[in-house]
N, C-alpha and C positions, 0 to 999 in steps of 0.2 A: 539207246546205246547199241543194242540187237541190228538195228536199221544202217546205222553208219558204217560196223563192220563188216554188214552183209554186201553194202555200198562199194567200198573201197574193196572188199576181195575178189566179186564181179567184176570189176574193172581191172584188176591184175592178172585177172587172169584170161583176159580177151586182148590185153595188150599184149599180152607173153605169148598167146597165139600166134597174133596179127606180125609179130617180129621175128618170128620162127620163120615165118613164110613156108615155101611148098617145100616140098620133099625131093632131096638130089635126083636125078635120072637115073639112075642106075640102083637105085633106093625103091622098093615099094613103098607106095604109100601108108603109112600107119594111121590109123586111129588111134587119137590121144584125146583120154577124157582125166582130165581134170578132177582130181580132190577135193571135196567139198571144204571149205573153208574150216579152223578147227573151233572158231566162235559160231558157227551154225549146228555144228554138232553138241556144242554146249548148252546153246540155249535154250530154257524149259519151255514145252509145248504154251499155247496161250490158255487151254482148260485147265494146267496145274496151278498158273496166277489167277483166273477168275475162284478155284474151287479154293484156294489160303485165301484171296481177298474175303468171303463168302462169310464164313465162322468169324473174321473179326468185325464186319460190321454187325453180325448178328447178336456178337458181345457189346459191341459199344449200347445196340438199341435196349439192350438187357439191364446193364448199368443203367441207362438213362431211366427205363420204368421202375428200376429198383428204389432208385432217387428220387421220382415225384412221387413214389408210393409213400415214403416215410414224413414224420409228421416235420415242419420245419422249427417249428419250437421244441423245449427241452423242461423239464420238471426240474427244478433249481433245488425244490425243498418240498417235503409231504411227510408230516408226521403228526400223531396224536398227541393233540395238548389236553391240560383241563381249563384252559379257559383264554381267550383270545383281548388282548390290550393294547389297545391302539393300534388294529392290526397288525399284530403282530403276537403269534404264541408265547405264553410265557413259562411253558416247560416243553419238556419233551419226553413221553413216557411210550413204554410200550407194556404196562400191565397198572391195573386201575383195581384197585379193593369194592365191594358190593354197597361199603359207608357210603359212595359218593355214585348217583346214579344219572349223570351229564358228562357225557366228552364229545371233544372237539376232533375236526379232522380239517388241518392246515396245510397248503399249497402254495407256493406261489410258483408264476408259471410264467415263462421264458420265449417270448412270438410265438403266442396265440393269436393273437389280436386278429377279432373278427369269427373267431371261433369259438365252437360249444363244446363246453369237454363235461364229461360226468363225475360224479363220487358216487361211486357203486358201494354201498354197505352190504353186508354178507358177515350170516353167522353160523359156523357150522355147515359155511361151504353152500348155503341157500341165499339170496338176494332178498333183503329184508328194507333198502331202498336204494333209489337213483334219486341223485340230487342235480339240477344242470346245473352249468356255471357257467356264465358270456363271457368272455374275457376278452375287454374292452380297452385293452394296451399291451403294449409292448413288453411291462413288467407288471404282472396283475397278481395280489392277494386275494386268496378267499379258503373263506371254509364253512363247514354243514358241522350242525352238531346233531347227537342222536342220544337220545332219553332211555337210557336203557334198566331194561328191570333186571331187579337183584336175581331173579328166578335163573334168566338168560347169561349165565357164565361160561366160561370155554373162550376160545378165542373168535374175535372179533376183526373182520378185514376189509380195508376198504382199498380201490382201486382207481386208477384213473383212467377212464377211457375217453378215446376222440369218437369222432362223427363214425366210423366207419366198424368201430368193436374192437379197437386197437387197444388192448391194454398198457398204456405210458411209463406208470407208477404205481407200486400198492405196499401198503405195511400194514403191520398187526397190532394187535391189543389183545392182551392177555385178561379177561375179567374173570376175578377170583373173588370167593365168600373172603370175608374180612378177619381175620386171623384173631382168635382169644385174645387177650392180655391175660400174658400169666403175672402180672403182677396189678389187680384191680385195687384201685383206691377206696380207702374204707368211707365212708358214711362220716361228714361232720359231725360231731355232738356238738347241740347247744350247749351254752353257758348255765350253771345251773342257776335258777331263778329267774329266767328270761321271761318263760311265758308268765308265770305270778306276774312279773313287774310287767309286763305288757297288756295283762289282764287288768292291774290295777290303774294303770295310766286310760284305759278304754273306758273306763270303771267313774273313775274323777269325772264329779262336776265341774263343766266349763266356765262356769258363771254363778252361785248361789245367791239368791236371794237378800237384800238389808232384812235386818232386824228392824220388827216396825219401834219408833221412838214412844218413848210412853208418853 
């Protein structure tokens, strides 16, 4: 656009010249210089377009490594069960009593496929295991379980990480001592005469003897 105008005002103004022709005789001659165009004086230097084009391609390349850096799958679901059926969790807890010393940690995981992610366990904020996981499909189940002793209470946290230390997903578990019963069930009493007659049935011959015939 800069070029065209620059075009067309050059040429108006050598023909506006050339049509003047010389100067009357009786006239000295003048010097007439010409106005520069008012699209030439508009137009911005070619270092102000190179230095704005500059910062946006250096965004677009920023964006784009923001993009392959991120993982292209998604964690659907991750949570602590106590026990897994048919692949598939059959609760959802985030605090477990010290009676029950097995839980699970459930995933399923949203284009991995072809990638290794972890189950990082952690207690009290130290790494007490890494589990891998291959995940071999487009929608992959899995989970790790972890045996924990009554001793080991506080909370319990597991994470998901990819190839690279990228933490995905993580939740907690709460493990607590096993709370009293304030209301304990008393003690059955037997029935009275039970053991006598349990004694007495142990007691019974099986089979006694004929009397010899005289």
């Amino acid at each position: 656009m800069t070029r065209r105008v620059l075009g067309k005002g050059s040429f108006c103004l050598l023909l506006c010249t050339a049509l003047a022709g010389p100067a009357g005789a009786g006239e000295p001659e003048r010097e007439r210089t010409p106005a520069p165009p008012a699209a030439l004086a508009e137009a911005p230097p070619a270092a102000d377009e190179a230095s704005t084009a500059a910062p946006n391609a250096d965004a677009k390349q920023d964006v784009a490594l923001e993009s392959a850096a991120r993982p292209a799958g998604r964690i659907a679901r991750a949570t602590f069960t106590t026990a897994v059926v048919d692949r598939e969790p059959s609760d959802s807890i985030d605090a477990l009593d010290t009676e029950q010393t097995e839980v699970a940690f459930f995933t399923e995981l949203r284009g991995f496929t072809g990638q290794t992610l972890i189950h990082r366990w952690e207690h009290g904020g130290r790494v007490v295991a890494e589990v891998p996981v291959e995940v071999r499909g487009p929608r992959w189940r899995a989970y790790s379980t972890k045996q924990l002793d009554p001793a080991e209470t506080g909370e319990w946290t597991v994470s998901v990480v990819d190839a690279s230390g990228q933490v995905l997903e993580s939740a907690s578990l709460e493990y607590r001592e096993t709370a009293p019963d304030p209301h304990p069930a008393a003690p059955m009493a037997s029935a009275p005469g039970s053991r006598a007659r349990e004694a007495s049935e142990e007691s019974a011959p099986t089979g006694a003897p004929a009397a010899p015939s005289p």
